[in-house]
C-alpha positions in Angstrom: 8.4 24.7 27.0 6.8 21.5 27.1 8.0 17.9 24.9 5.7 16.7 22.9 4.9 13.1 24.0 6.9 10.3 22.7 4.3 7.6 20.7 3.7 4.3 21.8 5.7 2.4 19.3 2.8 -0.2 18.7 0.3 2.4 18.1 3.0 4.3 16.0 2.9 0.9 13.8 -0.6 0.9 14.1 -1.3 4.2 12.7 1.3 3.9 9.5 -0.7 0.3 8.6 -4.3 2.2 9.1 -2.9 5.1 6.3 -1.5 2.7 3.7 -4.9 1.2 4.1 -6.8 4.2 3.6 -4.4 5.0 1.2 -4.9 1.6 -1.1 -8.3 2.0 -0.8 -8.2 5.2 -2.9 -5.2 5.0 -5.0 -3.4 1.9 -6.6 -0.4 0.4 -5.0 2.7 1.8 -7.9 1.4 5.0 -6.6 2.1 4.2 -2.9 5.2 6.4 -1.7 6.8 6.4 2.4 6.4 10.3 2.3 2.1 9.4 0.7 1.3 7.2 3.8 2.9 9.6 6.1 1.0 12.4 5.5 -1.7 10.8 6.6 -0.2 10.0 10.1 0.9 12.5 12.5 4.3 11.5 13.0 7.4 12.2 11.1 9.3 10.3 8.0 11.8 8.4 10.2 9.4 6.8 12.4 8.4 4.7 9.5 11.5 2.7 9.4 11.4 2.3 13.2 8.7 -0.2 11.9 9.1 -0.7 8.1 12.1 -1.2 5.5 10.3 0.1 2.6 6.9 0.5 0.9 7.0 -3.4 0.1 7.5 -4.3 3.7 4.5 -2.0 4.8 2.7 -3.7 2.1 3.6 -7.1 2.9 2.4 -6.1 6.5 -1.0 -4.9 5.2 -1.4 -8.6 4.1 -0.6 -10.2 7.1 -2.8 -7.8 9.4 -5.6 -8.5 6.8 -5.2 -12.3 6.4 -5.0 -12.7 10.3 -8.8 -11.4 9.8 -9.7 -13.6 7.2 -8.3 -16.8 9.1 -9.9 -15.7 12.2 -13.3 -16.1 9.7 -12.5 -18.9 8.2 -11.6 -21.0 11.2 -15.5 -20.4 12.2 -15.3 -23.4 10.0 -12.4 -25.1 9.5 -12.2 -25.9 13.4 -16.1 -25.7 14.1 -18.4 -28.8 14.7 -21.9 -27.8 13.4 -21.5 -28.7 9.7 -24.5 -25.4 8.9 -24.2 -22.8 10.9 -20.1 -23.0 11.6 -20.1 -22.6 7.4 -23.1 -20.1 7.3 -20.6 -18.0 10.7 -17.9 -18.2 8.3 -19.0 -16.9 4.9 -20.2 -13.8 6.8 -17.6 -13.2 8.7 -15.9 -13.5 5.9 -18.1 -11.3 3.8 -18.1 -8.5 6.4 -13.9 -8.5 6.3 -14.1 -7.8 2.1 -16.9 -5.5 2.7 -14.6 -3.6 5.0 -11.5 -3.9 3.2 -12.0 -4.6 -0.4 -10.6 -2.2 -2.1 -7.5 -2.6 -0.2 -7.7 -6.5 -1.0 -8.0 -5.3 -4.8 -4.9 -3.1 -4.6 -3.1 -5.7 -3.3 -4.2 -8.6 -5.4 -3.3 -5.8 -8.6 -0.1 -5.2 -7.1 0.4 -8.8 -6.7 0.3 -8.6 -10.7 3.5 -6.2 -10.9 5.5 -7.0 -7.4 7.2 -10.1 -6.7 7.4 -9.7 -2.9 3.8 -8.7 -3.2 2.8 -11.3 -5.1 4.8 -13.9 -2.8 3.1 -12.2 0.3 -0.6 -12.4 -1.1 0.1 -16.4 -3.0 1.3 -17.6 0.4 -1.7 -15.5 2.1 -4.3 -17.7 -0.3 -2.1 -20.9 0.1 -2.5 -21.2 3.6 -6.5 -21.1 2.9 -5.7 -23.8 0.5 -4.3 -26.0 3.2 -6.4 -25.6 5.6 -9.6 -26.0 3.8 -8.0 -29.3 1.6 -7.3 -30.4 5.4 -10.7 -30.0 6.3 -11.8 -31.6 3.0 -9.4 -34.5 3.4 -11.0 -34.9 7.4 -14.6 -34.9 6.5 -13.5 -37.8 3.8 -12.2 -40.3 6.5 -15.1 -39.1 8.4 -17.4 -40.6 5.4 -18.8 -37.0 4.9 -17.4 -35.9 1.8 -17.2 -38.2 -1.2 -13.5 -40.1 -1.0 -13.1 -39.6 -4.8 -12.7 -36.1 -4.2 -9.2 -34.1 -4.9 -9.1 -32.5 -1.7 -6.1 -30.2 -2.5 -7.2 -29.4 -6.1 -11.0 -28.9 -4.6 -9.6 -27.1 -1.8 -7.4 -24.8 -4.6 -10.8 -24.1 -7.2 -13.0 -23.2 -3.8 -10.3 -20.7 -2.5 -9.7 -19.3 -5.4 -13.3 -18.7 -6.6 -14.1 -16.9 -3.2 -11.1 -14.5 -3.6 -12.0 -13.6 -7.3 -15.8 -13.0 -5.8 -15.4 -11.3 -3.1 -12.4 -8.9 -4.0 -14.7 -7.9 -7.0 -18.0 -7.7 -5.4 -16.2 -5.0 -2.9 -14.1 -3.1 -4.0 -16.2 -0.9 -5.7 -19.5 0.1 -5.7 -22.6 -0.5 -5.6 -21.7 -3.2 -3.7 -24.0 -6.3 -3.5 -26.4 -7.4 -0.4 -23.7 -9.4 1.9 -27.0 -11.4 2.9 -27.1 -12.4 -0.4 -23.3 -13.2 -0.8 -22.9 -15.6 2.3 -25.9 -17.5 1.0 -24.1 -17.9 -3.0 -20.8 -19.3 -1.6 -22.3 -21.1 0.9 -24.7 -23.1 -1.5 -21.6 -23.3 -3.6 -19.4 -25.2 -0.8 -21.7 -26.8 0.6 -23.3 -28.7 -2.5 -19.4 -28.8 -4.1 -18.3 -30.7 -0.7 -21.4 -32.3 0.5 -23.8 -32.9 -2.3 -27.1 -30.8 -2.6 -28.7 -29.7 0.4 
């Protein structure tokens, strides 16, 4: 009689985060159970806590798996060079990650409403957004690019926050709206919010 093959423990972890993403993207987080996620893996209930303490852990996990996308988008940007097309690079990539996974990014940002750990996850998830891009602000000032009059952390907070609202509604459910269309709004928006009318 042959063993059945132990998992990898990293693609174990893997395939628990993809379910309570597919999960979230059809159901609302209060309805999110260990035994839910599972059935959509092939492994059994005690592997999750190899991984996970609870439902809010795999949750907060989601969050970070999903904001290291985001920042990976954003820092076409925030660390680029070419004022146009590093912004243009990063409201798509940017785009394409909510088109992907907005409806999980809705779940979360409801569950953020109801769940404090949640809601600590996903705030310091859009905080570090807020720093880097009031950073950014604040650089392009002493570079004499932005106006110096400018509240770069309050600026930095409206910008941040808009984009979230935006794009978490515009995907997560459909019909969803030309992404074409989408990177072209918030760009026009940063850009003549930052650096005057282009």
């Amino acid at each position: 009689m042959s063993r059945r093959p132990k998992h990898d423990p990293k693609e174990s972890e893997r395939e628990i985060l993809v379910a309570a993403e597919e999960f979230l993207r059809e159901r609302p987080f209060r309805e999110m159970t260990v035994d839910a996620v599972m059935s959509r893996t092939g492994l059994k209930r005690p592997a999750f806590y190899v991984h996970f303490r609870d439902r809010h852990d795999l949750a907060l996990r989601v969050v970070e798996h999903l904001g290291m996308e985001i920042g990976e988008m954003v820092d076409r940007w925030l660390v680029g060079t070419d004022l146009v097309n590093d912004a243009r690079s990063a409201f798509r990539g940017l785009t394409e990650v909510y088109s992907q996974h907005g409806r999980v990014l809705r779940a979360l940002s409801d569950a953020a409403g109801s769940d404090e750990k949640v809601e600590a996850a996903y705030a310091q998830l859009i905080q570090q957004f807020i720093d880097a891009t009031a950073k950014r602000i604040a650089d392009d000032q002493a570079d004499g690019k932005i106006n110096a009059d400018l509240d770069a952390n309050e600026t930095a907070r409206a910008l941040v926050w808009m984009d979230e609202r935006y794009l978490t509604q515009s995907f997560s459910a459909e019909p969803y709206p030309d992404p074409d269309v989408v990177v072209e709004v918030l760009y026009n928006i940063w850009m003549s919010a930052l650096y005057g009318p282009r």
